[in-house]
N, C-alpha and C positions, 0 to 999 in steps of 0.2 A: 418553399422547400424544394421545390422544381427547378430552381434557377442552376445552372451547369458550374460548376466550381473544382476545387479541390480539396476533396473529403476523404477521409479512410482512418483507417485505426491501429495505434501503435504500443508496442507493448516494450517494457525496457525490462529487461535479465541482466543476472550478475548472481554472486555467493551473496548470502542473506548480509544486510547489514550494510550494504554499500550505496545508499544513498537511494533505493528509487522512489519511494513514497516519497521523499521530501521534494524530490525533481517533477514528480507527479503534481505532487501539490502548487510546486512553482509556475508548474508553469499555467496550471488552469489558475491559480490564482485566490485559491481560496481551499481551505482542508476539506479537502477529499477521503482522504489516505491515512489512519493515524500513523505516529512514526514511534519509534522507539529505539534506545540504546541497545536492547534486546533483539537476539538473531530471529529470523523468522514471526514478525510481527501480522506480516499482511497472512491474511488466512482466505481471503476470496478474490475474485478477480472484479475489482472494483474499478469501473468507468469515472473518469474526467473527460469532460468537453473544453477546448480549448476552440472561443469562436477569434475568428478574425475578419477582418473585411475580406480577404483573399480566399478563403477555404477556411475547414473545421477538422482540427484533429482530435479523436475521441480516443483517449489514453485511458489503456487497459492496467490498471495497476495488478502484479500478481504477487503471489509468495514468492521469496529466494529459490531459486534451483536447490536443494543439501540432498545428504545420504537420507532415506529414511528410516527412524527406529521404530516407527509405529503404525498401524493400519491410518491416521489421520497425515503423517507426512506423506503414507502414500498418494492417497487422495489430493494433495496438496499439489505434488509433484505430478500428478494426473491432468489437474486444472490448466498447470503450466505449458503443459505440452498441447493441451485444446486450444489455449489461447495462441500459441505461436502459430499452430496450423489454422489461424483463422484471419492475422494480420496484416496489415499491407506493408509496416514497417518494423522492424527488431532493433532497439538500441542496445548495446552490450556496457553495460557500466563496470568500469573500473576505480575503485580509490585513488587520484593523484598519492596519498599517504604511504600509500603498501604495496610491493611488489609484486608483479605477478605470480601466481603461483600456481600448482596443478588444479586447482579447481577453476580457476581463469581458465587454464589452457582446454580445458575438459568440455568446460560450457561454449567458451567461440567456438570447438571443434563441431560440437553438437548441432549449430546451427544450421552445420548442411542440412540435416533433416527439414529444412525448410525452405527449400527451394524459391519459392513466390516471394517470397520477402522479400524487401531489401533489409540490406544492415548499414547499420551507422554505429560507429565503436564510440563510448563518451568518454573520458577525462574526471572523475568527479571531487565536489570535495577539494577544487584547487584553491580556495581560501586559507587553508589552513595548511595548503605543503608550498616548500619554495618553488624557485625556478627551475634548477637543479632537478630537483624529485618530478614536477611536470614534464620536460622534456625528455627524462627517461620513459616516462611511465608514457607518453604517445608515444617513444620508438617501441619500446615494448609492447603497447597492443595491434600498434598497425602492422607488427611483424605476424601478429598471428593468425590473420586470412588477409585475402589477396582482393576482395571483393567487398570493403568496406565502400561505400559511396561517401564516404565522408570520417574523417575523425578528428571531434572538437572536445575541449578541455573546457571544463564552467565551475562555476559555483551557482548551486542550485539554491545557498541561502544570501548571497549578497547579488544573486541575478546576473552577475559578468556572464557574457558569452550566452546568455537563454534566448533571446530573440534570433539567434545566429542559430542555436538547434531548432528550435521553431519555423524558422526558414525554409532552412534546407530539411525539415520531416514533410513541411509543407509541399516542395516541390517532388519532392519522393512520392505523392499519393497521387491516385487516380483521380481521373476529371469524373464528374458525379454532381448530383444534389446533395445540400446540406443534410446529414444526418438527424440531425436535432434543431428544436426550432433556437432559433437566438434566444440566450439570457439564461439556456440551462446548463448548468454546470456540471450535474452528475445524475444517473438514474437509478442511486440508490433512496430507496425508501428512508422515510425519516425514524423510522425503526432501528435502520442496520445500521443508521450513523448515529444513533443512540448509544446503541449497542456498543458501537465499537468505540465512542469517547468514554463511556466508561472502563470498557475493560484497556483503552490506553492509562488511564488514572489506576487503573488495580495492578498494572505494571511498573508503576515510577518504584523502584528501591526495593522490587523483591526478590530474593537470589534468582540465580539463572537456573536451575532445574523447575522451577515455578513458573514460570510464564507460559511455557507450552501444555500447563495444565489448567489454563485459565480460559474459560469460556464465559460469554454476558448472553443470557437471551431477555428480552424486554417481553414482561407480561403485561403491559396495559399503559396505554397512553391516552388520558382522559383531559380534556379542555373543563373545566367547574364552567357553571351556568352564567356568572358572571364574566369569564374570560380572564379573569385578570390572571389568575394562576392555571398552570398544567398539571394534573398529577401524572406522574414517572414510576411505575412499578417494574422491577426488572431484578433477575435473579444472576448471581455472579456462581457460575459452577465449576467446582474444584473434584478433586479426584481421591483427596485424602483430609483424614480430618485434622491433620497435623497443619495440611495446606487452608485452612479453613481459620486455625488459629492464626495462622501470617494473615491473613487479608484483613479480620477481624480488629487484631492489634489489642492491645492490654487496654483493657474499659473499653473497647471499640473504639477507639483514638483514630487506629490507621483507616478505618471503616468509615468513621466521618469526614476523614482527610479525601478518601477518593470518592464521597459524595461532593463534598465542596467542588472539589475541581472539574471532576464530570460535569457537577450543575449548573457550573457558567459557561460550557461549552453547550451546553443544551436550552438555555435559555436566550443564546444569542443564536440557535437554528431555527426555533420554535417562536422564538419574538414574544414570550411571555416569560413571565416568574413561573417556577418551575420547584413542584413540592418531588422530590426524590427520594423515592423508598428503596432500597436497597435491601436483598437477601442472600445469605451467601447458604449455598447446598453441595453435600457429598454426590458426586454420581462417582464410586469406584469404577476406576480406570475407562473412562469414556473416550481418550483417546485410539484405545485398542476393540471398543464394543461395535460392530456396524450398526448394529438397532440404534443407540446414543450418539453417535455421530448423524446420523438420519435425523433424531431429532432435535438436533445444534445446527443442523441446517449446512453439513458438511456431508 
């Protein structure tokens, strides 16, 4: 851990929804970060370690930058701004798909507030736009600061161009000791990533005013005496009892559906079969409560 390297910590910003948990996930290499078709997925500032023989980049995953409607976007939007004033690196993600827009223009503005950093503008999502749409979309972000140290174009799910951003984040960080010893990949508990595959499975297909009122806290994780099974207790908290019948689903259909899928992502974290209890609970308006938000660990 003493050995002099190139180590430090990078955190990637953009409008919600434009790729960085999955660029997070790319690049450490294994789900860190759940993802979603849903704006505003990521709710805390979640660590990836990316080791390499040359240095170690520990990728801060956060929320989207947005407006907030609610004491918890605040909070959100709070974290975001801790973690920029803490990093050695900022990457600014933009969709190769979509055009720049004032909330683009908003967020690279913003980053002067952070002086120490460097920046690197991304490209993201070029799988799926043409040539066309790519080379616009680099003249348009490199137009809008003057102090990018770099601006590269990738696809964070078919990997073109991620070793090239890996590179050059690498060279951007300070010479230091490794962070983290080899072979860790993230310093979240095996709780929080409990937590958070299920509540990626209680989002597959439920309208969009629902998802920001969807909270998982995991009550109890218990290995049986034999080992062969885990039990999984864990409670899915919603805000209305309308929102309660969505998660639930007619005979609890939709309810077994995101037990299934959670439980094969938890069995392949946990390295056992895996008995999963699911409850779903009213907390009104825990979004906007501080005491409830306190206790969701927000």
């Amino acid at each position: 851990m003493t050995e002099q390297t190139r180590s430090g910590f990078v955190t990637f910003v953009g409008r919600p929804n434009v790729g960085k948990s999955t660029l997070t996930n790319a690049l450490v290499g294994e789900k860190i970060a759940i993802t979603s078709e849903k704006p505003q997925t990521t709710r805390r500032a979640i660590r990836g370690i990316l080791n390499r023989p040359d240095g170690q980049l520990v990728i801060v995953d956060t929320p989207g930058i947005h407006k907030p409607r609610t004491l918890l976007g605040e909070r959100l939007n709070d974290l975001v701004e801790q973690v920029l004033g803490d990093v050695d690196v900022i990457g600014f993600c933009v969709p190769a798909t979509e055009k720049v827009g004032p909330g683009d223009r908003r967020i690279a503005a913003s980053l002067d507030g952070y002086p120490r950093a460097r920046k690197v503008a991304i490209v993201t999502k070029t799988d799926v736009a043409d040539k066309d749409d790519i080379v616009e979309r680099l003249m348009e972000v490199d137009s809008l600061r003057e102090d990018w140290a770099a601006v590269i174009p990738l696809s964070a799910l078919t990997r073109e161009q991620l070793d090239v951003l890996a590179d050059e984040m690498l060279q951007l960080m300070p010479m230091g000791p490794r962070l983290y010893e080899d072979g860790v990949v993230t310093d979240e508990s095996d709780e929080d990533r409990i937590a958070e595959m299920i509540r990626e499975a209680a989002l597959e297909g439920v309208r969009d005013e629902l998802p920001h009122s969807i909270a998982v806290v995991v009550d109890d994780v218990e290995p049986r005496e034999d080992g062969d099974i885990t039990d999984v207790y864990a409670s899915i908290v919603v805000e209305r009892d309308s929102q309660k019948a969505i998660i639930i689903g007619r005979k609890g259909a939709r309810l077994r559906d995101v037990g299934a899928t959670a439980r094969a992502g938890i069995e392949e974290l946990l390295g056992t079969r895996v008995f999963l209890k699911l409850h779903v609970k009213v907390v009104k308006e825990w979004q906007r409560d501080p005491k409830q938000l306190g206790r969701l660990g927000f």
